[in-house]
N, C-alpha and C positions, 0 to 999 in steps of 0.2 A: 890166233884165228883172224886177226883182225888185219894182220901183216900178212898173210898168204890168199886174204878173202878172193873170191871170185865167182859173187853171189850174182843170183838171177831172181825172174821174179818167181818161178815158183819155189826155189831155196828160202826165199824173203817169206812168202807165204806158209810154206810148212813150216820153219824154222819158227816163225814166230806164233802159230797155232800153238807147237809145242813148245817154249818158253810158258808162255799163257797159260797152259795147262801146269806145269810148273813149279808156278806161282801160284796159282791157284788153290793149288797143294798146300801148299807150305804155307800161303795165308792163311786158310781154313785150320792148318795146324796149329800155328803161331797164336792164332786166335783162342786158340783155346790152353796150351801148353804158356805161353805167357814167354817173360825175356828168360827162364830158366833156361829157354832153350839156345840162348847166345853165350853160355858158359864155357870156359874153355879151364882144363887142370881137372880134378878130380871129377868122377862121375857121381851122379846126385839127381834126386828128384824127389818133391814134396808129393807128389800124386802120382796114382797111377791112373793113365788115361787113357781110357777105353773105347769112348764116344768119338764124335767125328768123323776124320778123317782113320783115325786110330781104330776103330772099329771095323775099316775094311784091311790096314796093312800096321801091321807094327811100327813102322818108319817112315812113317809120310813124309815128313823133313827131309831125308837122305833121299825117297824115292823121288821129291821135288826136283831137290836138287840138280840129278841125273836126269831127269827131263829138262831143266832150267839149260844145264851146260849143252843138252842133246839139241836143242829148240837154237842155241848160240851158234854150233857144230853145224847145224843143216843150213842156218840164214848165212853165214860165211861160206859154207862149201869149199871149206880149205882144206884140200889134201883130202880130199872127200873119197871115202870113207876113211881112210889110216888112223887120222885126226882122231877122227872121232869115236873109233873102237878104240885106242888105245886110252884115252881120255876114261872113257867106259869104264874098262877094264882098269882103269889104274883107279877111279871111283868105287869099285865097287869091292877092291879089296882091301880099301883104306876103310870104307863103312864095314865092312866085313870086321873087321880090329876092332874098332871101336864099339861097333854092337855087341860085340861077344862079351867087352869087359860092361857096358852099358846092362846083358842081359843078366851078370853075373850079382851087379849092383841092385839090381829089381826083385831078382829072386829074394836074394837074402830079407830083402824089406817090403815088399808086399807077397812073399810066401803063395798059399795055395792061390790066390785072388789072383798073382802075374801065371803061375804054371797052368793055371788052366787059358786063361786069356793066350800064350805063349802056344800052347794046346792047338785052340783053335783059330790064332790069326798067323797070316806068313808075313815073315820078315821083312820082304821083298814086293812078294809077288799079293797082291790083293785078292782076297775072296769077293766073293759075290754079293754077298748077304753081308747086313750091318753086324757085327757082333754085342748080342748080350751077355754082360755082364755077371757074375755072380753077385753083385752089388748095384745100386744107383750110380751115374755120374760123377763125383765130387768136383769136377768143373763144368763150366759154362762158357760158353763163347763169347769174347768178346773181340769184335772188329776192330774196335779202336785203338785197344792195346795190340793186336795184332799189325796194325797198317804202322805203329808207332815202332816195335818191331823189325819189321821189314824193312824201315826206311832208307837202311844203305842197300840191302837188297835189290832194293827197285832202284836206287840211284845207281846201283852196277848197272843191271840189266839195261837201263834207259840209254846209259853211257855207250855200252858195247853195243846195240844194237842199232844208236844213231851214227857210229862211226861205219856200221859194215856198212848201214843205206848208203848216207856221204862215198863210202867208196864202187857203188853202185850206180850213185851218181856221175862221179865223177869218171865213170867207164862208161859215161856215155847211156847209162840206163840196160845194158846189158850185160852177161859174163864176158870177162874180158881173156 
């Protein structure tokens, strides 16, 4: 994206609303889901969590994400749209994968507490309304570990996003 960029300023503008939003995401997530969720190999979770961010979508993480990449996609404007629908599209059936074995892992270990949670929150797409619970919380938010978390996160996102400006720049301040 960053070799084909040919951002402008309202690319710059949208692009970066949507990163922002995000992260946003995924911070609120991370905050409370902890470094479990940087795990890579077998699928696992000590809680299930339902609060948060988690309480409007199953997958705020993944859903972050694909905003993250989407918010990268609009500030480059490369190959604008192809790029970025295929990108999309190759995100969403890589989370696709992995959620199905993720949802598979949850069942078996938090039983009726995830099928009803599972019930009524979407995958993907966010409800309206906070979801409760058939239980209390078992975690709490915390920022700190969350921003501690993130921190290659935000050093991607800072990286690629001061390279597309830089070549924003260096076109003179307009699309080239």
């Amino acid at each position: 994206m960053v070799i084909f960029a040919k951002p402008s300023v309202l690319s710059l503008i949208i692009g970066a609303v949507t990163v922002l939003a995000g992260e946003m995401i995924r911070l609120w997530g991370v905050s409370l889901a902890g470094s479990e969720t940087r795990t890579t190999g077998t699928v696992g979770g000590t809680y299930l969590i339902t609060n948060g961010p988690f309480a409007y979508v199953r997958n705020p993480l993944y859903v972050g994400n694909m905003l993250l990449y989407a918010g990268v996609g609009i500030m480059s404007n490369a190959l604008f749209p192809w790029l970025l629908i295929g990108a999309l599209a190759w995100f969403y059936v890589q989370y696709y994968l992995i959620v199905t074995e993720e949802e598979e892992y949850l069942t078996g270990r938090f039983g009726e507490d995830y099928r009803h949670y599972k019930e009524h929150v979407g995958r993907f797409l966010p409800r309206a309304t906070a979801y409760r619970g058939l239980r209390p919380p078992e975690k709490k938010l915390d920022l700190v570990q969350g921003l501690v978390s993130e921190r290659r996160t935000l050093q991607a996102i800072g990286i690629v996003a001061a390279l597309i400006v830089v070549r924003f720049l260096m076109n003179g301040g307009h699309a080239s």
